[in-house]
N, C-alpha and C positions, 0 to 999 in steps of 0.2 A: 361292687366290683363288676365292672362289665366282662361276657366270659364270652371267648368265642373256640370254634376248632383248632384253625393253628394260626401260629406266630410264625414269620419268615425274619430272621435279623441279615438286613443286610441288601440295598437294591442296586446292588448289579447284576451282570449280562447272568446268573450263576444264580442268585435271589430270585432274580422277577421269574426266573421260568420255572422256581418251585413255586411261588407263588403263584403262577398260573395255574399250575398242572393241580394243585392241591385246589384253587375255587373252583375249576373244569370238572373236579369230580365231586362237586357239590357242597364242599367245607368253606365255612364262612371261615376268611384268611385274611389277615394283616398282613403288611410286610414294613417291618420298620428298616428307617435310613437315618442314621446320623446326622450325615449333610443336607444343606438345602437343594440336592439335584441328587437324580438317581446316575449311578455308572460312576461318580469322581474318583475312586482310585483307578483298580488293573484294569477294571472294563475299558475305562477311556484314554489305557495307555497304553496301547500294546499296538502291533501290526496288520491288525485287523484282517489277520490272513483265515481261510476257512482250509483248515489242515485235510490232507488226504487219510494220515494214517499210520506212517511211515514209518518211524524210528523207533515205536516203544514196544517193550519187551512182552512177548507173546504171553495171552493170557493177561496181563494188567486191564486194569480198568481204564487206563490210557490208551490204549487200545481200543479195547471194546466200546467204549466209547463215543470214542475220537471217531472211528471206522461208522458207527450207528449214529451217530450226532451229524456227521457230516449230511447226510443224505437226508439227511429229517430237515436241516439248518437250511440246506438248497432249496426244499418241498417249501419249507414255511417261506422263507424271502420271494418265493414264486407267487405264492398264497397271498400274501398281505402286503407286498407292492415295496417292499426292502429295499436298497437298490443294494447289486453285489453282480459279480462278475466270474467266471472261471477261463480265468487267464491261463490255468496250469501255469507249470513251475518248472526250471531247470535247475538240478544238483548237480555241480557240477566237480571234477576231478580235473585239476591244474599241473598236477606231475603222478610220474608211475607209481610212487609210494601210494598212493591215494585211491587209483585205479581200484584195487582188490578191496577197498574198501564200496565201492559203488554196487559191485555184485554182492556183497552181504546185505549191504541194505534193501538188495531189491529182492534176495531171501527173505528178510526180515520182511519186511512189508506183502510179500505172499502169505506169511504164515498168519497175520494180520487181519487179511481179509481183503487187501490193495493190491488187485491182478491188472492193472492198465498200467504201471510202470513199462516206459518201452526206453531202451538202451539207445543211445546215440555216439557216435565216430565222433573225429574231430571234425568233418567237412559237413557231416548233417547239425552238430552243431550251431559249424560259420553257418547252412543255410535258414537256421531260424534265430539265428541273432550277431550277426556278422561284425559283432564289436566284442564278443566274448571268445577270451583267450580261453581254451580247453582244450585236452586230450580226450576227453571222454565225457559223457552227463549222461543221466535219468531223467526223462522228463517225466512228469507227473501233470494228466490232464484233469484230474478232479481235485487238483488244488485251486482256490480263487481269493476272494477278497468283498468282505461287506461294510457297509457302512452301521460301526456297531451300537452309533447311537440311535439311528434308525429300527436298527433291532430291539432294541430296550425299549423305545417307545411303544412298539409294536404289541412286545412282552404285556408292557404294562397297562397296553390297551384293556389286551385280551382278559386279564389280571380284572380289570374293574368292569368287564363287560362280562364276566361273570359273577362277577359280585363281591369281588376281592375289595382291599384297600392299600392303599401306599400313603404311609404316614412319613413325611420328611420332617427333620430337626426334632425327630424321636430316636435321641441315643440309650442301648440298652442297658441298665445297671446293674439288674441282680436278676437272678431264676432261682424260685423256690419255688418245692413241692409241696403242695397242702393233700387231703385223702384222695383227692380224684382228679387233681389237675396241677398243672403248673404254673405259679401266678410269679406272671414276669412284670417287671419294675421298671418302667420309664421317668427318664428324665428330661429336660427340656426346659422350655418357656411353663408346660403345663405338666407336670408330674401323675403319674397317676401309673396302676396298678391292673393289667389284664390277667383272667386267668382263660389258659390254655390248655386242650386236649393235648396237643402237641407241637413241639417248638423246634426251627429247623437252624442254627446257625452256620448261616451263609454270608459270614462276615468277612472273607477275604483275609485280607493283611492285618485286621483285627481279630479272626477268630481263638487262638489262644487264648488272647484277652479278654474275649465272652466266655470262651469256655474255664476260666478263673474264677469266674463270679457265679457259675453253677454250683447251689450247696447240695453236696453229699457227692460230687463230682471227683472223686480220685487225683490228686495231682499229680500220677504216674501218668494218669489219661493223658494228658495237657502236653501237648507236644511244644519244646522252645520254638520259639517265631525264630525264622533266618529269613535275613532280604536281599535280595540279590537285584540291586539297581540296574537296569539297561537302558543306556541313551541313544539318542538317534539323531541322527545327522541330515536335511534336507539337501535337494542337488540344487544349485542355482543352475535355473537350464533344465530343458528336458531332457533324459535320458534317452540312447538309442536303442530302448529296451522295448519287449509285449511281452513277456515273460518276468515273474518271479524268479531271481539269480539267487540259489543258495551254495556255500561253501561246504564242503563236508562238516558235520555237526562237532562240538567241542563239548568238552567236559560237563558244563553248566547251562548250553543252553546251547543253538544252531548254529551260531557263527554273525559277525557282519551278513546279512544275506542285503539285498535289494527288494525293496517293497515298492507296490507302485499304489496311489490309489487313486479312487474312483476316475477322479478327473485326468490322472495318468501323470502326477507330478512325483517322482521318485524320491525315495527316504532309507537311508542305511543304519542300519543295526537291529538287536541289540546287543551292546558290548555284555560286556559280567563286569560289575564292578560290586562286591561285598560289603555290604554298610552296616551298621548296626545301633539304630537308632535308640533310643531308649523307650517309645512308642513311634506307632507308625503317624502321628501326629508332628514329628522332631526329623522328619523324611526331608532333604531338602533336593528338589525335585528338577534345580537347574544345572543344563548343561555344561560341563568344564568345555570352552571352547579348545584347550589345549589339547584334549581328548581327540582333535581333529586326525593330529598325526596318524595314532594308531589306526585311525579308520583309513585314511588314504592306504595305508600299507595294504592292510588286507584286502581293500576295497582292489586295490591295482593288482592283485594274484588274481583276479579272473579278468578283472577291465582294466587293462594298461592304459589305458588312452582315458582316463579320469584325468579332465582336465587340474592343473594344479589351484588351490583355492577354493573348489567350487562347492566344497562342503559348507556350509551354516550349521549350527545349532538349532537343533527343533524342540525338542520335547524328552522328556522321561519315565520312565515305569517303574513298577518297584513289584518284582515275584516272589510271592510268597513261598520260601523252601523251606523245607524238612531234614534235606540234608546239611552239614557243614562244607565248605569248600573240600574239592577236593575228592570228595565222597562221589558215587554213583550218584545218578538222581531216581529222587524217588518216587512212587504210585502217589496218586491220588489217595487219601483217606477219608473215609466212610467209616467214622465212627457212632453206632447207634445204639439199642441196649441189649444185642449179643456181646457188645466190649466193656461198656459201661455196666451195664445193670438200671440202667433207671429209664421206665418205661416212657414210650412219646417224644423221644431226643434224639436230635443229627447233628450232629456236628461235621463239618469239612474243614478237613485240613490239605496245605499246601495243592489248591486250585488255581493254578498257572496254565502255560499252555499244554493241552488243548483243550484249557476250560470256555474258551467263547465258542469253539465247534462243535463240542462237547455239551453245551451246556442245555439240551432238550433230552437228549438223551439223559442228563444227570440227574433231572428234575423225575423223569420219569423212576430211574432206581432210586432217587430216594423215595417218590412218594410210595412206590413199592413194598421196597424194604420200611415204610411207616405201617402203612396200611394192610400189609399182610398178616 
């Protein structure tokens, strides 16, 4: 049995950059992927926004994070030729019910660590985007936008250029501990059995399900999978946007907001729509075009003038939650063995946003919390 230091299960935006950060510090590192491409579920379906900081609850690891992650996430796309942008962003408050809501968040987001929120009238506004209906907004200039498959490659560069490896169409089956390591169980084309110092599951929308197949793993540990589906909507036409448009955030996630990307062609969402597949294999990932309406509505409380029709169908995502509808939303988890008990093991649950701004900073706490 071939035996190396650690195992990474799982190559997206959230895997490859433990798997960096673990051969960076000189641990010969795998990183298994199920599919034949790294990033196919959340990494490569999301808004590819690089978050400031903003909304989550002081002291979370969404937070600290998101706040640490950003500015490392800037430094590296600077570093290794990423392309990404900071566009900043406008939150913006469409009636007086809302208004007192813009000053809590720009509390929240001091307490945070996010001091460049600057408050905007309705006439400073129309002067940086004269097609947005508001009474009031927050701009946020260290929010932007990268291109997140260019990050992964980058990730995975660095990943093999320290000596790591990224195995594709290596899905994970079982983790057992033998006296001094953990010998994990691969299936595939070639089957076969590594044993591991330490093993990190960074499996996304699959992690419960790897963490299922850990023996001596508590199934109190094992937190149920919830998925909370968001689709998005393309502009036919360019928008007469340079700004990020967000609506005040909702229960389950941010609202309709307005993304732009690289090339500056405009895309709306993500809605919340609750699914519950029986694996994240059984996801079906296409747009209800009738879903249009609901986006026009929301979409026309900050930009009246969305011309009628002009939304398309583009794509969908699927967030791995913790909570059930309805529920707060909740941290980030970093389950290792002060929770568990069983030494050399990480498990992450429910890594959604702001896990792609997030995710150098996350590599770091874990390999930390391994290695300490």
């Amino acid at each position: 049995m071939d035996r190396v230091d650690a195992v990474v299960i799982g190559a997206g935006v959230v895997g490859l950059a433990i798997g960096r950060a673990l051969a960076r510090r000189g641990l010969e590192t795998i990183v298994l992927e199920r599919a034949n491409a790294i990033g196919t579920g959340t990494s490569s379906r999301n808004s590819e926004v690089i978050h400031a900081g903003i909304y989550y609850p002081a002291g979370s690891l969404k937070a600290r994070l998101c706040v640490g992650g950003r500015e490392a996430l800037y430094g590296y796309c600077e570093t290794h030729g990423v392309e990404h942008r900071r566009c900043g962003k406008l939150l913006v408050a469409t009636n007086e019910a809302q208004r007192g809501k813009l000053e809590q968040i720009r509390t929240q987001a001091a307490v945070n660590g996010v001091h460049d929120l600057r408050p905007l009238d309705a006439s400073q506004v129309r002067a940086l985007e004269p097609e947005l209906a508001a009474i009031a907004a927050l701009h946020s200039p260290s929010t932007g936008i990268v291109d997140s498959h260019g990050l992964m490659l980058a990730l995975q560069g660095d990943l093999e250029a320290a000596g790591g490896a990224l195995a594709l169409l290596s899905p994970f089956v079982a983790l057992e501990r033998d006296s001094d390591a953990h010998v994990v169980t691969i299936g595939g084309d070639t089957p076969m059995q590594l044993a591991a110092r330490c093993v990190v599951n960074a499996a996304g929308l699959w992690a419960p399900a790897v963490a299922a197949r850990v023996a001596g793993l508590a199934p109190a540990q094992v937190p149920l999978a919830r998925y909370a589906k968001g689709n998005y909507f393309s502009l036919a036409g360019r928008a007469p946007f340079t700004h990020l448009i967000y609506p005040i955030p909702e229960a389950a996630g941010l609202g309709v907001h307005l993304t732009l990307d690289l090339a500056g062609q405009a895309r709306f969402g993500p809605d919340v729509e609750w699914i519950a597949p029986a694996t994240p294999d059984d996801i079906d990932y296409r747009v209800d075009p009738d879903r249009a309406t609901g986006f026009e509505a929301a979409i026309r409380a900050y930009w009246p003038g969305l011309p009628g029709g002009a939304l398309q169908p583009a794509y969908s995502g699927v967030r791995p939650k913790l909570q059930s509808p309805g529920e707060v939303a909740h941290d980030f988890v970093l389950q290792g063995p002060a929770e568990h008990g069983i030494g050399g093991l990480m498990n992450l649950y429910g890594i959604e946003s702001p896990g792609l701004t997030s995710s150098l900073a996350l590599a770091d706490e874990v390999v930390s919390r391994l290695t300490a």
